[in-house]
Backbone as CSV, one residue per row, in Angstrom:
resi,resn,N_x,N_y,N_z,CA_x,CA_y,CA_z,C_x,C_y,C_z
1,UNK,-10.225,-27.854,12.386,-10.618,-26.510,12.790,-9.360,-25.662,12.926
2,UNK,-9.619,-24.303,12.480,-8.243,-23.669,12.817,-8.689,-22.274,13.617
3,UNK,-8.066,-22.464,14.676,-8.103,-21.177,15.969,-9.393,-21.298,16.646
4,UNK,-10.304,-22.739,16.168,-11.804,-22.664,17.446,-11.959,-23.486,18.194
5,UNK,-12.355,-23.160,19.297,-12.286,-24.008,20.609,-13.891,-23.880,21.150
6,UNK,-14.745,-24.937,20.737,-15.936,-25.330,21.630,-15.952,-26.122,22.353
7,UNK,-17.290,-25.078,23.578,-17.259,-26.423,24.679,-18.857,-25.964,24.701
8,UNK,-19.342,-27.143,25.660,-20.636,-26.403,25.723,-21.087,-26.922,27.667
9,UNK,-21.483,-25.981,28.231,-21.555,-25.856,29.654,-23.257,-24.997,29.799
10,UNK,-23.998,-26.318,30.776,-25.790,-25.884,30.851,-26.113,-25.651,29.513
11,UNK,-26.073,-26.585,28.445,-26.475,-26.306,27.144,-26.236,-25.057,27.043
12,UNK,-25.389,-24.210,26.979,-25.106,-23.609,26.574,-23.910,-23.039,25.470
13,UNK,-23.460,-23.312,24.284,-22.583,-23.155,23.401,-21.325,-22.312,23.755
14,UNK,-20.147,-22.343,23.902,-19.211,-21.622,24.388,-17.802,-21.687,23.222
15,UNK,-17.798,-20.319,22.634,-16.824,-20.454,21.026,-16.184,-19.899,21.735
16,UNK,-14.934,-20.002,21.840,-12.963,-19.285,21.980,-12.128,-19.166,20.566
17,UNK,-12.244,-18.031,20.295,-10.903,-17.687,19.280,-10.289,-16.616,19.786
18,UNK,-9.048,-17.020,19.193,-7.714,-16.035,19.638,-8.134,-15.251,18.216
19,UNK,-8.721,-13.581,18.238,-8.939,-12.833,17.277,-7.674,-12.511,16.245
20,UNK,-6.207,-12.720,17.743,-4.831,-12.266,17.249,-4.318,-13.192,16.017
21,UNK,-4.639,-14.343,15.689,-4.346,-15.082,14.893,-5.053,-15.060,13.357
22,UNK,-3.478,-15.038,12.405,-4.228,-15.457,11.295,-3.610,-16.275,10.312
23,UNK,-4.546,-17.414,9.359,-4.502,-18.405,8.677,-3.790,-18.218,7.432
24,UNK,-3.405,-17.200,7.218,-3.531,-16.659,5.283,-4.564,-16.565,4.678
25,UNK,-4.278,-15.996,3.810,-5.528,-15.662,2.598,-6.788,-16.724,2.213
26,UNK,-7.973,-15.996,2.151,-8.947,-17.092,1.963,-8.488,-17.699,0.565
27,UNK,-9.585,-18.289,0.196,-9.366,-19.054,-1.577,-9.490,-17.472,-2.611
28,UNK,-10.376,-17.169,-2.567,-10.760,-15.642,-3.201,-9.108,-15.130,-3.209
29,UNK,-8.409,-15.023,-2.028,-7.432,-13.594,-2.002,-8.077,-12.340,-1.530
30,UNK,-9.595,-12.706,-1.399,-9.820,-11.054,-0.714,-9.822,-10.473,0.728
31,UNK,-9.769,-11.932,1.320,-9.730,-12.022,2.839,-8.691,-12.317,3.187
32,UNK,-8.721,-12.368,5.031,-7.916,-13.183,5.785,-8.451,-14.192,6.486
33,UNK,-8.160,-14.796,6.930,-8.320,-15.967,7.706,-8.266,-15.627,8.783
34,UNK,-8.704,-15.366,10.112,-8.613,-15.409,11.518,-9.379,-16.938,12.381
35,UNK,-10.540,-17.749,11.507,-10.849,-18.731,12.452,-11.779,-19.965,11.467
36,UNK,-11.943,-20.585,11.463,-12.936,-21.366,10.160,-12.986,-22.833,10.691
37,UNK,-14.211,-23.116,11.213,-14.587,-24.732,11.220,-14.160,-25.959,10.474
38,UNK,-14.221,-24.836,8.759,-13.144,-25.571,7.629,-15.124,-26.466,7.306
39,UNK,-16.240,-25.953,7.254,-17.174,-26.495,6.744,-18.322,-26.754,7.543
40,UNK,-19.263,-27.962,8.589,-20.166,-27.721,9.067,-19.764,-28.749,9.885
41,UNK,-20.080,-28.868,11.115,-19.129,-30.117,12.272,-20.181,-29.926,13.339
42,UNK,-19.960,-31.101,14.050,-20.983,-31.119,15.258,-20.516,-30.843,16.066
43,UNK,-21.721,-30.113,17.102,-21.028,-29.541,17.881,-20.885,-30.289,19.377
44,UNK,-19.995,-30.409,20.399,-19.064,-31.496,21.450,-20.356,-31.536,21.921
45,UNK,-20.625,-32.839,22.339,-21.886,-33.942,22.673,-22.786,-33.469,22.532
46,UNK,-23.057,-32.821,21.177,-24.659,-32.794,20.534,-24.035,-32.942,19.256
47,UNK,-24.089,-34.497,18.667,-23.710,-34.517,17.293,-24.730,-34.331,16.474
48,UNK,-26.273,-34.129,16.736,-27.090,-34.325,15.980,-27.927,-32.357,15.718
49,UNK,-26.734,-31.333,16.370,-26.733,-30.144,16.191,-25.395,-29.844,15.178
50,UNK,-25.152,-29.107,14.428,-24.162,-28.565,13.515,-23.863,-27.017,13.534
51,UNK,-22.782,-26.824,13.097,-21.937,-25.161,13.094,-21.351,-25.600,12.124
52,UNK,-21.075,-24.082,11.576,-20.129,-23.661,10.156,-19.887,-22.081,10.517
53,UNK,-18.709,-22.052,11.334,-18.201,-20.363,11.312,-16.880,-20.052,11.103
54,UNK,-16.903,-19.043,10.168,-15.786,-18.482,9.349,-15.537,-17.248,10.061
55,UNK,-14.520,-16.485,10.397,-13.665,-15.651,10.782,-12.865,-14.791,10.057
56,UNK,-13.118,-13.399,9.968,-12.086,-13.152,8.651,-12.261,-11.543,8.579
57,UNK,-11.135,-11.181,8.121,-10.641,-9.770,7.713,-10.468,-9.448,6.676
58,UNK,-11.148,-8.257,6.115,-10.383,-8.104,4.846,-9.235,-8.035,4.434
59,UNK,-8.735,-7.427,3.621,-7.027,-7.122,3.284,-6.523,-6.840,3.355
């Protein structure tokens, strides 16, 4: 993962990104990078729930 931080508190899902940060250029070149799972991952002690979130600026 780059720049995401889950937790989850009363079933409830809790995402942290630092917005200030960025990765470089997506694959395209048309974006930026600010946060990306990097694909679909479970989420901390519910492995049988999944996320896929991308973060990003244009150019």
């Amino acid at each position: 993962m780059k720049n995401v931080e889950m937790k989850v508190e009363d079933n409830i899902l809790i995402i942290k990104v630092d917005l200030t940060k960025e990765h470089g250029p997506s694959s395209s070149g048309k974006t930026i990078i600010i946060a990306s799972t990097e694909g679909n991952i479970s989420i901390p002690n519910k492995e049988d729930i999944k996320i896929g979130l991308n973060i990003y600026k244009k150019k």
